[in-house]
C-alpha positions in Angstrom: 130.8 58.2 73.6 133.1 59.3 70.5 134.7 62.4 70.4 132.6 62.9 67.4 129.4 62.6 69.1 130.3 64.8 72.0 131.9 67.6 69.6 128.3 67.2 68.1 126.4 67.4 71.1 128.3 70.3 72.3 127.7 72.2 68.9 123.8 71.6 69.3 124.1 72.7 72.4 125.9 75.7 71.7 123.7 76.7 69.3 120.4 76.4 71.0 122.0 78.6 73.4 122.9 81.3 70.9 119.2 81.0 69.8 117.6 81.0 73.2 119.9 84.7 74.3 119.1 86.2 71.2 116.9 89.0 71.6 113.2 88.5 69.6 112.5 90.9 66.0 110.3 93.0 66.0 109.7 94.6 63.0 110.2 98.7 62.7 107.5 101.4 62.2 106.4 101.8 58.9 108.6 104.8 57.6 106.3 106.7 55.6 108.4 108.7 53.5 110.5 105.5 52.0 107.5 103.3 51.9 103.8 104.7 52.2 105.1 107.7 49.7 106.3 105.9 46.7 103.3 104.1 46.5 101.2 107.1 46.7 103.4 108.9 43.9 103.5 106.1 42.1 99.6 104.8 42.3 97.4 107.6 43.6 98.7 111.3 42.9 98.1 111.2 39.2 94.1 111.4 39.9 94.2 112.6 43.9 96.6 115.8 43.7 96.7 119.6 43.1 94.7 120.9 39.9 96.8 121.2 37.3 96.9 121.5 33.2 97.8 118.6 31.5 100.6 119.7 29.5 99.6 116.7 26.7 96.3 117.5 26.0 96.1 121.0 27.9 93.0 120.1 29.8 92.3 120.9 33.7 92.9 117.8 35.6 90.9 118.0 39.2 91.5 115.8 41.8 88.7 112.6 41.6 86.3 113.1 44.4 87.6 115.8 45.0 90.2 114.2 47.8 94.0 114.9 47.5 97.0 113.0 48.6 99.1 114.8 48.3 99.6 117.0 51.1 99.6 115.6 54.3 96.6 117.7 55.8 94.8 116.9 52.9 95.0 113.4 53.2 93.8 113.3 56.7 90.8 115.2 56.0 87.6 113.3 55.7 85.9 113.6 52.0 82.7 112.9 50.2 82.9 109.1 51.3 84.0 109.5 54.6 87.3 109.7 56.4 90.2 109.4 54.3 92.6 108.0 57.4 91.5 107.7 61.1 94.5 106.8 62.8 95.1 103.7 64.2 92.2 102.0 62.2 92.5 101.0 58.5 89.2 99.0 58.0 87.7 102.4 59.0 90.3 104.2 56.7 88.7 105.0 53.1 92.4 104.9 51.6 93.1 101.3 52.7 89.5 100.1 52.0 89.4 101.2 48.8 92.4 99.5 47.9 91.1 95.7 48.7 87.4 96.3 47.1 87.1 94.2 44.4 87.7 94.6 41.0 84.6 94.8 40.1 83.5 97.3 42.9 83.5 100.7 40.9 85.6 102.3 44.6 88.3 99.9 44.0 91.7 101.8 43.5 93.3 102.4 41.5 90.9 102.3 38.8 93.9 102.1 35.8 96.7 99.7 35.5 97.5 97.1 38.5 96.0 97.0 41.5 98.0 97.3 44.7 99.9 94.3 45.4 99.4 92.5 48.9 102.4 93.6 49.9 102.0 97.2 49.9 98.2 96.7 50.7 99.8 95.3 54.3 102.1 98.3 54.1 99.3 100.7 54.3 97.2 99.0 56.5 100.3 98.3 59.2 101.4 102.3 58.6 97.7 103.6 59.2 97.4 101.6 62.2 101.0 102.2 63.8 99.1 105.9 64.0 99.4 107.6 60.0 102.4 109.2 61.0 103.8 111.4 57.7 107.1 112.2 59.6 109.1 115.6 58.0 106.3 115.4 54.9 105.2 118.8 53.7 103.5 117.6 50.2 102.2 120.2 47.9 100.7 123.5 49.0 97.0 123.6 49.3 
């Protein structure tokens, strides 16, 4: 055997042993607040929060369905169509659902501009059921 080959050997070895100790990932919680929330603001508030006057066209915007986002009791409360969130199961959960309808479903949300990608789709479904935990959120008053 060559130096070569056993300096080889013992690298391999080396490193399937660094592999083998390393402790397994697993991923975090969901955090809410820097992940669900954006994609609220972002995709769902402008139809699902507090009445307000549109300062554009100074009309009184309701929220659709009368369901609100944006305050966290709110968004736990069951509406019209059923529950909103039930902890620990999304394909029970009228927020993820509504979501992966679809296009052509007339539930599918959001019902303007892009749909949610895949990505936050899984980011919803995994935060609902790790338990729909809002953290420190207050949202708007009701």
């Amino acid at each position: 055997m060559t130096l070569k080959t056993i300096l080889s050997v013992g690298a391999a070895a080396l490193a399937l042993g660094s592999l083998s100790s390393a402790p397994a990932q697993t991923p975090g919680k969901v955090d809410f607040e820097a992940k669900i929330l954006p994609i609220f603001k972002d995709r769902c508030f402008e139809c699902h929060q507090k009445e307000y006057t549109d300062a554009k066209t100074g009309k009184v915007k309701k929220p659709k369905g009368k369901f609100r986002m944006d305050n966290p009791e709110l968004l736990m409360k069951s509406g019209e169509n059923g529950p909103n969130v039930v902890a620990s199961d999304a394909e029970k959960s009228n927020v993820y659902k509504s979501t992966t309808l679809p296009d052509s479903d007339d539930n599918a949300m959001p019902p303007k501009g892009d749909r949610l990608t895949k990505e936050q789709q899984d980011l919803i479904k995994q935060w609902i059921a790790e338990g729909a935990n809002v953290g420190a959120w207050k949202g708007a008053e009701k």
